[in-house]
C-alpha positions, 0 to 999 in steps of 0.5 A: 483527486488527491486524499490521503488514505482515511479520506479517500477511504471516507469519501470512497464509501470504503471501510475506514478502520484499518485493522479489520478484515478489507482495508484497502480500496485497491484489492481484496486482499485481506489485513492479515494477508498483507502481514505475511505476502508481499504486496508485489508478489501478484497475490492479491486481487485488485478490485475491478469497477464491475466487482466494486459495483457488485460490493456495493449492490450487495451492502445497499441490499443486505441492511444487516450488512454493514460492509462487503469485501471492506466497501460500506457504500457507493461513492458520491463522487462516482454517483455525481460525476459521469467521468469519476470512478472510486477505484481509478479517480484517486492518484496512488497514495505516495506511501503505499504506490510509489514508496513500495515500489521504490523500497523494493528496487532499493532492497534488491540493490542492498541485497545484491551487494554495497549494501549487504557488506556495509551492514556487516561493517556497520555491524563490526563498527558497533562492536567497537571496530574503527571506520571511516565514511566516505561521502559522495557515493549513491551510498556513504561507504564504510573503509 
């Protein structure tokens, strides 16, 4: 199943604003974790089947509750459907999957590098140095 983030939150049964403490439907890491840890660096819990079972137990027991861990209640597909599960049945959002993945390769060949220097050189360019672009290249490159 394809959704993009508020909808997929929507029909999983996950909290669906993203600037309380819970947000995201992959792990238990909280917002303002997520403002000072990368999420590659391995900090952050990702939600297991029986820990989502556990969550949703807990906010269907608890009325007062009105979420555990960001999960407000079960998902009617996971309900309905023997061979769908909330946490493995959606395909991977493109920003948040693919996209941080791909940012973060590209951020480590800027910074080894090509990069690193045509910043400099963009920056001297700025200032009212003269350059010239040189098409072609798996980046243009200031001379």
């Amino acid at each position: 199943m394809a959704a993009d983030n508020l909808g997929a939150h929507s029909i999983g049964g996950f909290v669906e604003s993203f600037s309380g403490h819970y947000v995201c439907r992959f792990c238990t890491g909280k917002h303002s974790d997520f403002q000072s840890k990368e999420v590659r660096s391995g900090s952050f819990h990702l939600r297991t089947k029986e820990e989502h079972s556990e969550h949703v137990r807990t906010v269907l027991e608890d009325e007062a509750m009105n979420n555990c861990y960001g999960v407000k209640r079960n998902c009617a597909l996971t309900e309905k459907l023997s061979h769908f599960h909330v946490l493995t049945g959606y395909l991977p959002d493109v920003l948040i999957g693919v996209c941080t993945h791909e940012q973060g390769i590209v951020w480590e060949q800027w910074e080894r590098g090509a990069g690193a220097s045509q910043h400099r050189q963009s920056k001297e360019a700025a200032s009212g140095g003269s350059f010239q672009v040189v098409s072609g290249e798996r980046w243009d490159r200031r001379i």
